[in-house]
N, C-alpha and C positions, 0 to 999 in steps of 0.2 A: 536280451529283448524283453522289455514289460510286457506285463501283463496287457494295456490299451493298444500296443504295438502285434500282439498277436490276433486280441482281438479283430483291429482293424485288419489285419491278415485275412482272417479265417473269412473275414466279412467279404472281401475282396474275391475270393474263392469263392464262395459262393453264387457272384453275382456272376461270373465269369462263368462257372458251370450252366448257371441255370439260361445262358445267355447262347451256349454252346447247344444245350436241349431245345430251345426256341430256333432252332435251322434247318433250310432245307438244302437241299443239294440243286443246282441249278446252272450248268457247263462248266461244271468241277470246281465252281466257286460257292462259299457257304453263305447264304442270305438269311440277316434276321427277320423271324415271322413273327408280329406285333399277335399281342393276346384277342386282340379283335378281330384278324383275320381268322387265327384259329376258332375263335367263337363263330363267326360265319360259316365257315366249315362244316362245325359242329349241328346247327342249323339246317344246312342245305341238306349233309348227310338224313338228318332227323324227317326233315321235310321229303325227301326221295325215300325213305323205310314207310312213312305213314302213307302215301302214294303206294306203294308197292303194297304194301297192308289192306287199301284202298282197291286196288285193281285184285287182289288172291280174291275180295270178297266178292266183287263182283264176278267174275269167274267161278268161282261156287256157285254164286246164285244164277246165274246162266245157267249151267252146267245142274243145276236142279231143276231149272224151266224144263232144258232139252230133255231129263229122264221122264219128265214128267208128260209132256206132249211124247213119247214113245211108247210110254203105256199107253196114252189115249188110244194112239194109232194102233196097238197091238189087241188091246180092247174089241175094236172093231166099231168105236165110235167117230165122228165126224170132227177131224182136227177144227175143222173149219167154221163149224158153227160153235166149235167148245171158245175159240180164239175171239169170233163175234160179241159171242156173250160177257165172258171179259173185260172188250172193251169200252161195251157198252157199261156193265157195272163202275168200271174205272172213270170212265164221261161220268155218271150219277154221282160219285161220290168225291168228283173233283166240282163237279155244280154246287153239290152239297155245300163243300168247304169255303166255296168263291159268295156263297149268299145270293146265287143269281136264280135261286126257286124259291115258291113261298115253303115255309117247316110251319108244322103241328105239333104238337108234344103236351106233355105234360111241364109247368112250371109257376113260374109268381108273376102276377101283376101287382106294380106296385105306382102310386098315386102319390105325386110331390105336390106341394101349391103353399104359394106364399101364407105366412103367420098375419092372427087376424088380433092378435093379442094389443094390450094397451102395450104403449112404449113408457119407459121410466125417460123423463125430460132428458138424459144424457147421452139414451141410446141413439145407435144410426137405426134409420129405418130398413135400411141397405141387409141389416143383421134378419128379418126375418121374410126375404127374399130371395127366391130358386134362381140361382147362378149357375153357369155355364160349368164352372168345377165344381158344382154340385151333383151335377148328372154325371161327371166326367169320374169322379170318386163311387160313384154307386156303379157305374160300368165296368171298373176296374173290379170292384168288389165282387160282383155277378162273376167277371171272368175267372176270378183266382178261387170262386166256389163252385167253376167247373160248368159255366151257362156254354151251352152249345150254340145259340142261335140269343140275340139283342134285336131290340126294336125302340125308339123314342119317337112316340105322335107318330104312329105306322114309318116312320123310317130307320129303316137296317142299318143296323153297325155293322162295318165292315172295317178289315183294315184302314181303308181310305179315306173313313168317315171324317169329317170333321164338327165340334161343336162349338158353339164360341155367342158371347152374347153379344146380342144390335138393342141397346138403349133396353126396353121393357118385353124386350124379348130375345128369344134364343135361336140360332142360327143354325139348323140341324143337316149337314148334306145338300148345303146351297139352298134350303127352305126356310121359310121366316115361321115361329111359332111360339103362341105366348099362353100363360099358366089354364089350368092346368097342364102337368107332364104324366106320360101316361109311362112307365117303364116295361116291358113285356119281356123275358127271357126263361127260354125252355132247357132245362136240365131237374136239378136235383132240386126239388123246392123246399124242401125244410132244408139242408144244410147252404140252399139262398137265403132264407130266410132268417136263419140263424145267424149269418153273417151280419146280418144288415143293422136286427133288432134287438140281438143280443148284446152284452154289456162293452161294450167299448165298441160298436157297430155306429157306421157312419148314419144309419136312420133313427139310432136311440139320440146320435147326438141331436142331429136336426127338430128332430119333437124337445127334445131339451131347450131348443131355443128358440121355439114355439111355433117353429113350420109343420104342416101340415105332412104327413108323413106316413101311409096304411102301403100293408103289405098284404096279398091274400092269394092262395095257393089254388091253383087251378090245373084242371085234367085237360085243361081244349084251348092252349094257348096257341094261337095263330102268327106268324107273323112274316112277314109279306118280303118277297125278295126285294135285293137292291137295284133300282132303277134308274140312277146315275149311270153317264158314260165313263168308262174306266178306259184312262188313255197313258201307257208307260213310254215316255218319251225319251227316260235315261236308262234304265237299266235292261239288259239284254240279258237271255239264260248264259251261265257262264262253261265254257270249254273245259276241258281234260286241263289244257295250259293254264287258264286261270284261275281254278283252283289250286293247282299246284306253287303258281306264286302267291298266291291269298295263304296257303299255310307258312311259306317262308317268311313272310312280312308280320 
């Protein structure tokens, strides 16, 4: 026997074993299981562990609520008004998060408005004029330096917000508004500010190209809840079930 004749042997053997490992048993007849079903398996199994992962935690955390309201009761204080209170802080700090109350704080106002500079005959005039991704770039920047609360010409950013430009002006939350832009966001004001006007900051560059561009840090930033109707017509909170296939998928 040659040598390419054992090879193709050993070859042979193998595919055969590994063909034999891939089966299951199913009314005493051996069925081959494709690598994809196993993968799915794999999967499902994965996705019922983090479920189950899922539900031990909750269960702790329950099972920490219920120690806890037993002390209260043992205490000798008022499950019931402890329970009120609660959830009333929980309504405050879900209003908080929805934008549907005016916030105070400490942060920056910050003032955009079209460039008053000479144009070189080449340029677009277009180039030293407040654009809808102009505000949409400084928004982002606020959020990722940590602004708790936005506002453009007294309207609240919110998830739902939209901005977008109509001809020589800007289209903020279904309101028409034209220059100046007034930016208002409450959080960390130098590390907002840092962001903005520091060296490679979306407001260095804008004064680079001769737009109008001040940033100034204030103690008594105000800015006004969202007074848009908020209408969710597709998505619904999701179940136990729907989570659980949203992990397998």
């Amino acid at each position: 026997m040659t040598i390419r004749n054992i090879s193709f042997f050993l070859f042979a053997l193998l595919i055969g074993f590994s063909l034999i490992v891939l089966a299951q048993m199913s009314n005493g007849q051996r069925l081959y299981v494709s690598p994809r079903i196993l993968d799915d398996y794999r999967v499902t199994i994965e996705g019922e562990r983090k479920e189950m992962e899922s539900i031990g935690l909750q269960i702790k955390e329950t099972e920490a609520k219920i120690e806890e309201y037993l002390e209260l009761q043992l205490s000798g204080q008022d499950l019931k008004n402890t329970l009120t209170e609660q959830l009333y802080a929980d309504i405050a700090l879900f209003r908080l998060a929805s934008g549907s109350v005016d916030m105070v704080g400490a942060g920056v106002e910050i003032v955009i408005d079209d460039g008053t500079r000479v144009l070189e005959y080449w340029e677009n005039p277009n180039d030293i004029l407040v654009h809808d991704t102009d505000l949409l770039l400084i928004i982002n920047e606020l959020k990722a330096s940590g602004a708790e609360a936005i506002s453009v010409n007294g309207q609240r950013i919110v998830d739902g917000s939209s901005i977008s430009c109509s001809g020589y002006t800007v289209r903020i939350n279904g309101q028409f508004y034209a220059r100046p832009f007034v930016v208002r966001a409450i959080g960390d004001g130098s590390r907002m500010s840092a962001a903005l006007i520091g060296p490679g900051g979306y407001g260095t560059l804008l004064k680079d190209w001769g737009l109008v561009f001040r940033v100034t840090l204030k103690d008594d930033i105000r800015i006004p809840r969202y007074e848009e109707p908020r209408n969710y017509r597709y998505m619904t909170v999701a179940t136990a079930t729907d989570k659980r296939e949203g992990e397998n998928n």
